[in-house]
LODREN-57733 format. One record per residue (C-alpha): residue number from 1; residue in one letter; z, y, x. Coordinates in nm, 2 decimals, decimal comma. Layout:
BEGIN
REC    n  res      c3      c2      c1
REC  NUM    a       Z       Y       X
...
***
This chain:
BEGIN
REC    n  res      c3      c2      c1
REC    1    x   13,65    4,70   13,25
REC    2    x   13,41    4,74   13,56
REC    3    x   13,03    4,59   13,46
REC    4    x   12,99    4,29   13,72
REC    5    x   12,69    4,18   13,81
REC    6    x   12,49    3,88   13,61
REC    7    x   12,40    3,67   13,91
REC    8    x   12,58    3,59   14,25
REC    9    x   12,22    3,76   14,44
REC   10    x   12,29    4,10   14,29
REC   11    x   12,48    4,26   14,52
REC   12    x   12,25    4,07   14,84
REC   13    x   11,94    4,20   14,66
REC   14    x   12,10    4,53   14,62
REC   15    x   12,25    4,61   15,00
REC   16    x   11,98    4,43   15,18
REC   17    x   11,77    4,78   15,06
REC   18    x   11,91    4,97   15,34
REC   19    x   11,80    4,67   15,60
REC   20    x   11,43    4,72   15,53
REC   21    x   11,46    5,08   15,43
REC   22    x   11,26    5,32   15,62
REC   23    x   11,55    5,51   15,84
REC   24    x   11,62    5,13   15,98
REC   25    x   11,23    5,08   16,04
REC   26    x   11,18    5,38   16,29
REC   27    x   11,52    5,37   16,45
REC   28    x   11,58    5,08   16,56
REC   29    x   11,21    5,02   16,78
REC   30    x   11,23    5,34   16,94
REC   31    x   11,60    5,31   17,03
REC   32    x   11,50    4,98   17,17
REC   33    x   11,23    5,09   17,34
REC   34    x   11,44    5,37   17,50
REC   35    x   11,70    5,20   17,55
REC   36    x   11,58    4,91   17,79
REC   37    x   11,34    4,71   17,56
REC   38    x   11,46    4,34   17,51
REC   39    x   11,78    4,44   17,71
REC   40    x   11,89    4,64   17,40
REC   41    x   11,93    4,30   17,21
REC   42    x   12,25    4,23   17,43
REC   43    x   12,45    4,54   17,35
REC   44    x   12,28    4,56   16,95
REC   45    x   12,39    4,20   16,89
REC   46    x   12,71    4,19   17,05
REC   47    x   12,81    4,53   16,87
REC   48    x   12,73    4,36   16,53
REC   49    x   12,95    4,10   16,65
REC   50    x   13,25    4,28   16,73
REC   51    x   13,22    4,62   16,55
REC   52    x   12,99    4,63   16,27
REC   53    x   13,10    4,26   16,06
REC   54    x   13,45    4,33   16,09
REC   55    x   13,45    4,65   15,95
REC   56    x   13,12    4,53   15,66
REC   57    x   13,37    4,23   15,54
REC   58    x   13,69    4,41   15,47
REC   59    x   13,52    4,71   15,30
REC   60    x   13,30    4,45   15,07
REC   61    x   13,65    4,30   14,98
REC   62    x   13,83    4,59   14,90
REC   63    x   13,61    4,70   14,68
REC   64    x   13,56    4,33   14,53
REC   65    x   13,94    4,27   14,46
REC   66    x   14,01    4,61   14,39
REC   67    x   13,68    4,64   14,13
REC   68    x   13,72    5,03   14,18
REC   69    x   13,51    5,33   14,35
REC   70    x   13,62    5,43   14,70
REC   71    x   13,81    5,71   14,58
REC   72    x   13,99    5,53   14,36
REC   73    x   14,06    5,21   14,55
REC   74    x   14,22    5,36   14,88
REC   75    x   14,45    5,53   14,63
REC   76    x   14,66    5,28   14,67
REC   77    x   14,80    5,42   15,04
REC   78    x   14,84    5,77   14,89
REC   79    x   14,86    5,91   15,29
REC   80    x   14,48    5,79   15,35
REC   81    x   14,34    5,86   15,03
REC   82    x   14,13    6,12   15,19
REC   83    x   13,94    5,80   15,33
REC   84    x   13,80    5,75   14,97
REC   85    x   13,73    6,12   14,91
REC   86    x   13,49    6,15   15,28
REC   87    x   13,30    5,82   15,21
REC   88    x   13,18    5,99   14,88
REC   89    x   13,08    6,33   15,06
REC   90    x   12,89    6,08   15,32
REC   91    x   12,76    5,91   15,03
REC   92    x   12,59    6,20   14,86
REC   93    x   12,44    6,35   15,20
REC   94    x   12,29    6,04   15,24
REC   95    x   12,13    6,03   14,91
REC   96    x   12,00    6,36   14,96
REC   97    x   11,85    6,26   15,32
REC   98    x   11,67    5,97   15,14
REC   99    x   11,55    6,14   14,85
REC  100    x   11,35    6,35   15,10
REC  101    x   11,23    6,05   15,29
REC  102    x   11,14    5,86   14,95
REC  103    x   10,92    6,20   14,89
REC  104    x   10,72    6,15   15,17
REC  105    x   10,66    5,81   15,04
REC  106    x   10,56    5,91   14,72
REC  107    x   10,32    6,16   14,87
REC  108    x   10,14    5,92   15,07
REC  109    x   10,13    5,70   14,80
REC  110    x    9,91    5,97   14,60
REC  111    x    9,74    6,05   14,93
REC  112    x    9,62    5,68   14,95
REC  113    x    9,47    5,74   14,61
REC  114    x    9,21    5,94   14,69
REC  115    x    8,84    5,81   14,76
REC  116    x    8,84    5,88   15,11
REC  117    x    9,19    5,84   15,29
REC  118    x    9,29    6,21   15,42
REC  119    x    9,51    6,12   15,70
REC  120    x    9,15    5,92   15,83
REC  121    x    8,94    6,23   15,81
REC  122    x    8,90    6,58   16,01
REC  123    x    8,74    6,76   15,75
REC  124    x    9,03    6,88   15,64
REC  125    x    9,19    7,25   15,58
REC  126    x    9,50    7,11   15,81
REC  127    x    9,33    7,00   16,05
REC  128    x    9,27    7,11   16,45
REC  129    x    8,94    7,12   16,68
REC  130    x    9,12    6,86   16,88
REC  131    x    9,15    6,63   16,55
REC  132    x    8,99    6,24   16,64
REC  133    x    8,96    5,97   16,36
REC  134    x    9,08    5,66   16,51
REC  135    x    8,87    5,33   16,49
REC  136    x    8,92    5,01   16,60
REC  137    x    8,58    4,94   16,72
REC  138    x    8,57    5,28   16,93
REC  139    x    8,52    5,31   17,29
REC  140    x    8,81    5,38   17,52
REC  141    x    8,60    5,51   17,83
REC  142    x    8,68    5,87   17,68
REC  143    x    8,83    6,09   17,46
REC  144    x    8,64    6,08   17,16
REC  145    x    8,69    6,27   16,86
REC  146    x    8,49    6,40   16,54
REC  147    x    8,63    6,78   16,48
REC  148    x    8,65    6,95   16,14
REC  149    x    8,31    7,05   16,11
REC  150    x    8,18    6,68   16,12
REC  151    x    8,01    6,71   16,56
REC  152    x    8,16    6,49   16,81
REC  153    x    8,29    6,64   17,15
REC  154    x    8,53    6,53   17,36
REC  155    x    8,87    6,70   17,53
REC  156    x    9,17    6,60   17,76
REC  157    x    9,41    6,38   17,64
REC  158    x    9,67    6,68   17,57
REC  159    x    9,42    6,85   17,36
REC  160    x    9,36    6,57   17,11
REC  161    x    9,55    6,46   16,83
REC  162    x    9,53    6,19   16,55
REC  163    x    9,39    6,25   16,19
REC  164    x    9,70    6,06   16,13
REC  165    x    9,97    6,25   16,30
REC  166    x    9,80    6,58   16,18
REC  167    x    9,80    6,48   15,83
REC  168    x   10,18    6,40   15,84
REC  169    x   10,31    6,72   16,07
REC  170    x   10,05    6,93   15,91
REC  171    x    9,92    6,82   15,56
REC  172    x   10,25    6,68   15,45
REC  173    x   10,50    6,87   15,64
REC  174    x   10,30    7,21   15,71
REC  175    x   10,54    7,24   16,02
REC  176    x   10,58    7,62   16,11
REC  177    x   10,58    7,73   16,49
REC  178    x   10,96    7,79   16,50
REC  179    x   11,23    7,95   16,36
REC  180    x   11,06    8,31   16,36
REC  181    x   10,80    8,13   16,12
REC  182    x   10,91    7,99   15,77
REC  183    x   10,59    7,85   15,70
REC  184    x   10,42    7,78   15,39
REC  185    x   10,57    7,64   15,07
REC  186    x   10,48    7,28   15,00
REC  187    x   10,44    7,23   14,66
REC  188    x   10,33    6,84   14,66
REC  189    x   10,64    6,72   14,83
REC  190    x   10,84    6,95   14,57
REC  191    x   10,71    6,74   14,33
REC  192    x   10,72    6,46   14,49
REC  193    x   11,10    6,53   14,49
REC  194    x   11,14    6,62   14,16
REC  195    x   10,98    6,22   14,07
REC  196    x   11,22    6,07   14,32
REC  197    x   11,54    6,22   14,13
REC  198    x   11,38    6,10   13,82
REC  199    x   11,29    5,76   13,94
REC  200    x   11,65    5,75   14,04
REC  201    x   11,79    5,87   13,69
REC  202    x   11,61    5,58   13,48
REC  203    x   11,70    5,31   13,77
REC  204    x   12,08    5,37   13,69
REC  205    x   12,07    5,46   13,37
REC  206    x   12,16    5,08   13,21
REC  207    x   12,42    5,02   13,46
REC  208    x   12,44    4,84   13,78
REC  209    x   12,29    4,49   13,66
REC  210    x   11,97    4,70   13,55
REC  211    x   11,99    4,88   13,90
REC  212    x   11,99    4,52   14,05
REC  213    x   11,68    4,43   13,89
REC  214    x   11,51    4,71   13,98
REC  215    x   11,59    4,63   14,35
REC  216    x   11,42    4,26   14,33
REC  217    x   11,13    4,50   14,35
REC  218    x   11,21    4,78   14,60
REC  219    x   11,41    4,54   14,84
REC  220    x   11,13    4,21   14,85
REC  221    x   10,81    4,47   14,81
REC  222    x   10,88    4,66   15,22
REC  223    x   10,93    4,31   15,36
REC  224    x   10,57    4,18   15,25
REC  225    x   10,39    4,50   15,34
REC  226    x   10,62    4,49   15,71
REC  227    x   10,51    4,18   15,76
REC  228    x   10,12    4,28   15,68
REC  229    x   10,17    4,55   15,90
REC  230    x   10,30    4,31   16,18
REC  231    x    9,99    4,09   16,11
REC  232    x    9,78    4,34   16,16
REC  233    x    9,90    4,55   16,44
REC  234    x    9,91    4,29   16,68
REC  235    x    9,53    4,15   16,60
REC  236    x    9,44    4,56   16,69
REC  237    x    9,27    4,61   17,05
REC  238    x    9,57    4,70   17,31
REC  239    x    9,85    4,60   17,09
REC  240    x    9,99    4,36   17,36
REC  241    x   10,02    4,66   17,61
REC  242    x   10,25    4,85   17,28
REC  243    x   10,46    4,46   17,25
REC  244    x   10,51    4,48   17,66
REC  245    x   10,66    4,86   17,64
REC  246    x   10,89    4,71   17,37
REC  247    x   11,00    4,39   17,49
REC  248    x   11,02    4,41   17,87
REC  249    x   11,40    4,43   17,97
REC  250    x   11,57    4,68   18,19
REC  251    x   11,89    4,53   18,26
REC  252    x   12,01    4,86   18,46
REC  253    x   12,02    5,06   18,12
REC  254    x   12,33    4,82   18,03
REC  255    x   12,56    5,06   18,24
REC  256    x   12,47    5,32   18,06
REC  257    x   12,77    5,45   17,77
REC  258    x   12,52    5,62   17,56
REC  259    x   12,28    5,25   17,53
REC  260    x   12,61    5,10   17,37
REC  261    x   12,69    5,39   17,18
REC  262    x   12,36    5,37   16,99
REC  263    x   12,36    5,03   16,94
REC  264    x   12,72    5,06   16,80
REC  265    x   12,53    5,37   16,54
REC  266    x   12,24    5,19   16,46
REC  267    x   12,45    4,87   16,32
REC  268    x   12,66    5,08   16,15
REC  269    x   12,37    5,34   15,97
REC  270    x   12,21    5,03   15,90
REC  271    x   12,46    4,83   15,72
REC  272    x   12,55    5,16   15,54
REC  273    x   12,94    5,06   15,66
REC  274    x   13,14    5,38   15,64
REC  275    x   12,97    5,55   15,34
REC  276    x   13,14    5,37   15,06
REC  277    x   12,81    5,23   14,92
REC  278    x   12,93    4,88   15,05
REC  279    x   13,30    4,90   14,86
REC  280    x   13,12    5,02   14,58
REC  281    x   12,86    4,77   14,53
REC  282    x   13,10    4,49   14,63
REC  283    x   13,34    4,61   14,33
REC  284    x   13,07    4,51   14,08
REC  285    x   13,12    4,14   14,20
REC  286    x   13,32    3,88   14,04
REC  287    x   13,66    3,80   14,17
REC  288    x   13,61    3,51   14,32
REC  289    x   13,23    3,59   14,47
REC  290    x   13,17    3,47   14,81
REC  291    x   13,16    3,78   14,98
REC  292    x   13,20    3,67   15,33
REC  293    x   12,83    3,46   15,32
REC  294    x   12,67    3,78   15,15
REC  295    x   12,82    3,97   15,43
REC  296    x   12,67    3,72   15,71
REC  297    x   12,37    3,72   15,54
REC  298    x   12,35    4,07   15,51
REC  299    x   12,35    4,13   15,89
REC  300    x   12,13    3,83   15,99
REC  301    x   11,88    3,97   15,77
REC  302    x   11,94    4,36   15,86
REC  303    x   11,90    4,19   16,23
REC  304    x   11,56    4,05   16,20
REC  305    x   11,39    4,30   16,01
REC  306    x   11,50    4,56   16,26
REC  307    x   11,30    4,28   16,49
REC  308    x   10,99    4,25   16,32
REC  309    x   10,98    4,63   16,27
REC  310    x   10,97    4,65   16,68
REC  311    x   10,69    4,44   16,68
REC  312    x   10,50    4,62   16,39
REC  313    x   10,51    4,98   16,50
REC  314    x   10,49    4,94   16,88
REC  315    x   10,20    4,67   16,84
REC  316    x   10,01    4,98   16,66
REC  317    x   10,13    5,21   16,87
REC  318    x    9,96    5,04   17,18
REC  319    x    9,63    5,04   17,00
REC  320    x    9,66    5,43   16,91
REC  321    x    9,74    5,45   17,32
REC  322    x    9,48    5,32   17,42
REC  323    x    9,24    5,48   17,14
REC  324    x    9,40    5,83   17,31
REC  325    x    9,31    5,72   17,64
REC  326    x    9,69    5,79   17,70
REC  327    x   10,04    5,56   17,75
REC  328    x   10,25    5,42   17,49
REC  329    x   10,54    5,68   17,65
REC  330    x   10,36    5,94   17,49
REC  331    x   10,25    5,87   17,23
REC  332    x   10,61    5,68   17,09
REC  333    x   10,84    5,95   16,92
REC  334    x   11,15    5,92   16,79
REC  335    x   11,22    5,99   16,37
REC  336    x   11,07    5,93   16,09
REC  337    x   10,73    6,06   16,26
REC  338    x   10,74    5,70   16,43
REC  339    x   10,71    5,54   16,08
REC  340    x   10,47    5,81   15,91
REC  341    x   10,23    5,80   16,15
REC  342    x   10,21    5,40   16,27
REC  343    x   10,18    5,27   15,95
REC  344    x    9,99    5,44   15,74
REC  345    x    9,70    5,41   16,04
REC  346    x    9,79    5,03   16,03
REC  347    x    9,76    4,96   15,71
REC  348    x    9,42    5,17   15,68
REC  349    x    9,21    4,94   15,90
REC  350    x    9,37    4,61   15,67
REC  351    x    9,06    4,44   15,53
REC  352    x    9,23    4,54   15,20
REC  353    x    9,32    4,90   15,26
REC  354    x    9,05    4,96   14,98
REC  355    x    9,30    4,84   14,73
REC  356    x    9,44    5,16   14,64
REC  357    x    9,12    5,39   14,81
REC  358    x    8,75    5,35   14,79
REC  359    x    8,70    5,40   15,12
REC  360    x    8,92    5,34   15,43
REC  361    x    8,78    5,65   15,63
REC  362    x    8,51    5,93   15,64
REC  363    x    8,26    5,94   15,90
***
């Protein structure tokens, strides 16, 4: 008989991971921000509405009555059974795509161990002439920046670039110049993988009600440092310019196919619907569990973290325009660069950045 899980908040602690995951945390501002700021809230909300909820309930359900795996469950219209067999493929791509992104995490997590914060440093092997340590209390009235070798000078705009965005494309990443160049071999995210898979391993091992606990931690921990992040960002110098680039509407982009079409992706990625991770948590219910108010509650809380993460990264994001002596437009990108760049520069200049570092930056 199918384990089921202890308490009726298992299966909300366990899905609600995704909302406040990382993917969901640097989609959804810049696909906001792109796509017509606080105009994107009409199309986003009304796709939850009408397309992602009444495709989330029904797939919660069938797993919940049937109390099988996808496979298994649509099994029971032999003709679409292939249905069951794709949402597993999906599944395990997936899980290899956030293995990766979990191994960034881990290596910034050792990063922030060190006595001096690397990605607030040029004196680094990985970093450029054109490398500036960013500061809240630094003047705007040029480009400043303190190179590798420890002088001060001072460039264009386009020839400058953050400690923090060099120590994620090149310290973390070591990205190569193109196809024609492989680049080197990273050896601390290889590890860091390696820990992920085995973090994995020992959070499953005792079954899904073991597997819930563990995701009291992993789902309530991102929302508390989010919100310190929010906190934060918008007490930094030229955050409200970063909020206005978010927020301000541009009705006009509602014609557009391809606004609607992200909005319908980004409800769907986020709510994990299609993958068979919903049908297969949802089978580990009881019978008669009250699906339909997890569901609800689900999206209401996917929706509003998606919110506050807007708020979070483009509130820092107008600070590190403004430290660049540049717009917000360029220095907002979309992917997970968005997320590995803003907050690790956010959460450096917290009063209690020094909690996992001795020192919050190198002068």
């Amino acid at each position: 008989m199918r384990e089921k899980w202890t308490n009726r908040f298992g299966f909300l602690f366990v899905t609600v991971g995704p909302a406040v995951g990382l993917r969901n945390m640097w989609s959804f501002p810049y696909l906001c921000y792109r796509n017509g700021g606080g105009a994107f809230l009409i199309p986003y909300l009304i796709t939850l509405l009408v397309v992602a909820l009444p495709q989330l309930i029904p797939q919660v359900s069938l797993g919940q009555y049937t109390s099988l795996s996808p496979m298994k469950a649509w099994e029971m219209v032999p003709t679409i059974k292939g249905i069951g067999y794709a949402a597993t493929i999906i599944a395990v791509l997936c899980n290899v795509t956030y293995s990766t992104v979990l191994a960034w995490t881990l290596r910034y997590l050792y990063a922030s161990m060190s006595p001096v914060l690397p990605w607030m440093t040029c004196a680094n092997s990985w970093n450029t002439l054109g490398c500036f340590v960013p500061d809240n209390n630094q003047s705007t009235s040029k480009s400043l920046y303190v190179n590798a070798s420890g002088t001060n000078s001072t460039r264009n705009a386009s020839e400058i670039a953050s400690s923090v965005a060099e120590f994620w494309t090149r310290g973390v990443l070591g990205l190569s110049e193109g196809l024609t160049d492989i680049g080197r071999f990273q050896t601390p995210l290889v590890v860091c993988h390696a820990i992920t898979w085995i973090l994995v391993f020992f959070a499953m091992l005792k079954g899904a009600n073991w597997t819930s606990k563990v995701t009291y931690v992993t789902s309530t921990l991102p929302t508390f440092i989010l919100v310190a992040v929010l906190v934060r960002g918008v007490t930094l110098d030229g955050s409200y310019e970063g909020i206005i680039h978010f927020l301000k509407p541009n009705m006009t982009k509602l014609s557009q196919p391809q606004v609607w079409k992200d909005a319908v992706l980004q409800n769907l990625y986020s709510l994990s619907i299609g993958s068979g991770c919903m049908m297969t948590m949802g089978s580990f219910n009881s019978y008669h569990h009250n699906f339909m108010r997890d569901a609800i509650a689900l999206s209401v809380l996917n929706s509003c973290a998606s919110f506050v993460a807007g708020f979070a990264v483009f509130s820092t994001l107008g600070f590190m325009a403004k430290q660049q002596n540049t717009t917000v437009d360029l220095v907002a990108e979309s992917g997970p660069g968005l997320v590995f760049t803003v907050y690790p520069q956010a959460l450096s200049m917290m009063p209690g950045s020094q909690f996992c570092s001795k020192d919050k930056k190198s002068t």
